[in-house]
C-alpha positions as CSV (number, residue, x, y, z in Angstrom):
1,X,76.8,44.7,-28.4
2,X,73.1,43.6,-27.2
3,X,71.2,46.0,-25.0
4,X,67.8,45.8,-23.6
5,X,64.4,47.3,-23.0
6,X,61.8,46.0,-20.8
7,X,58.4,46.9,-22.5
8,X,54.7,46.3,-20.9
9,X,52.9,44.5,-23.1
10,X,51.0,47.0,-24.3
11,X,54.1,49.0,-24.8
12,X,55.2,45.8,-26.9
13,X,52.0,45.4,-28.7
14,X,52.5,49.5,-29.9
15,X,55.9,49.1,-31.0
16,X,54.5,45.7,-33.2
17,X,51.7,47.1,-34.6
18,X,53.6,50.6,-35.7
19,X,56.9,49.3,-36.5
20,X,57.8,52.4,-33.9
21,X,57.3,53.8,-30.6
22,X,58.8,56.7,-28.7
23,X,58.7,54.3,-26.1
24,X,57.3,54.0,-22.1
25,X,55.5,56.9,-20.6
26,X,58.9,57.7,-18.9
27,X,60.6,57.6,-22.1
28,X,58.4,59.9,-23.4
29,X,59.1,62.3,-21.0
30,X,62.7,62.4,-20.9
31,X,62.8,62.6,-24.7
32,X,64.8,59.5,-25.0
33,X,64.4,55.7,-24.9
34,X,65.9,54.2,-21.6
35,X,68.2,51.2,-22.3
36,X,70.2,48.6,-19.8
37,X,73.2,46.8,-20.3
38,X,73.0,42.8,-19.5
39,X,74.5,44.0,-16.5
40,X,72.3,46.7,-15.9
41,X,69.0,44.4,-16.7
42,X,68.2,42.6,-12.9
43,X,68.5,45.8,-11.3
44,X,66.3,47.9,-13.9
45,X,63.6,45.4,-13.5
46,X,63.9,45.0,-9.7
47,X,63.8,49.4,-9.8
48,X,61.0,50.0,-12.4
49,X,59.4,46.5,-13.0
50,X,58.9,45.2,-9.2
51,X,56.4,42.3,-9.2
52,X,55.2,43.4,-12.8
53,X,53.7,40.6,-14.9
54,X,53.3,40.3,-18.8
55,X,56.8,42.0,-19.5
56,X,58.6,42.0,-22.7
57,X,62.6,41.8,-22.6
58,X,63.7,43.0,-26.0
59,X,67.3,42.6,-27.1
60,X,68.9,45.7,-29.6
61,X,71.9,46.0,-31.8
62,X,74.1,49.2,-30.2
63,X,75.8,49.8,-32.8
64,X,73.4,49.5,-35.4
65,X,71.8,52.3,-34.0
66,X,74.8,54.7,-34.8
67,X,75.0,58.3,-32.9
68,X,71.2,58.4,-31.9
69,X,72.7,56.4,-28.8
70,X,74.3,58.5,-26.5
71,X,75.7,56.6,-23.5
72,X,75.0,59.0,-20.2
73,X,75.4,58.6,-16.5
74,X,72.7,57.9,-14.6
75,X,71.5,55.7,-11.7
76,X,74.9,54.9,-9.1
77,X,77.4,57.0,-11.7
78,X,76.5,54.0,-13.9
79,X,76.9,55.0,-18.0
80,X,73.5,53.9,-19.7
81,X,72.3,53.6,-23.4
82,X,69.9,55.9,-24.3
83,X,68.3,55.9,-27.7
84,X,67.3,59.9,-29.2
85,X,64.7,58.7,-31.7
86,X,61.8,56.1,-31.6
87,X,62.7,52.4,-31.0
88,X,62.4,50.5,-34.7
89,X,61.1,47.3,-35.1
90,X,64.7,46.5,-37.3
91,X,66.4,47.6,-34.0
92,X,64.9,44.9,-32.5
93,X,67.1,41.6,-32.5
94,X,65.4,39.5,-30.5
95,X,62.3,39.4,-27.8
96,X,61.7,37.2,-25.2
97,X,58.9,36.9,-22.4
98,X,60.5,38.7,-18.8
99,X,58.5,36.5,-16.8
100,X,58.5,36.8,-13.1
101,X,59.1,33.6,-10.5
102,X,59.0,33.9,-6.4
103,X,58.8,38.1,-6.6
104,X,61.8,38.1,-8.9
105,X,62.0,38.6,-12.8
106,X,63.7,35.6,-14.7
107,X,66.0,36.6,-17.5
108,X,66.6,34.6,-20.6
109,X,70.1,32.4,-20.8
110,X,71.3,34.4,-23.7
111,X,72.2,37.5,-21.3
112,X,74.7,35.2,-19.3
């Protein structure tokens, strides 16, 4: 199962250039790396990304990240993958740009 992190592109440019990050600011504070669903995505970037430019959708292998992801409830009673150790660059399956059209973030064909 695919899930996904929106990254700034400094965020992205970090996790490139280290080949690991502990993630966004916010990550960093809550001592894990937030993750959506495809489900989940939209409303994440609509939430936390309004009107952002220059975002970074990256798509991760779940289960390749064994029991460092925990699944927890969070925003609406909604379960979400979070990640207790840095983001890899192998977690990484794919990135694509996030870009946003008319206010609204445009995600990639693959998440349908």
């Amino acid at each position: 199962m695919l899930i996904y992190k929106i990254f700034r592109a400094d965020e992205w440019a970090a996790l490139q250039a280290a080949g690991e990050t502990q993630g966004a600011p916010i990550d960093v504070a809550d001592g894990y790396v937030h993750f959506s669903t495809a489900t989940q995505a939209a409303e994440t970037a609509a939430k936390h990304f309004a009107g952002a430019e220059g975002l970074t959708l990256l798509a991760c292998d779940a289960d390749a990240m064994g029991d460092d992801l925990k699944w927890e409830v969070s925003r609406g009673g909604a379960k979400f993958p979070h990640l207790f150790r840095n983001i890899r660059m192998p977690d990484v399956v794919w990135a694509k740009p996030l870009p946003l059209v008319e206010g609204a973030h445009q995600f990639p064909e693959e998440m349908a």
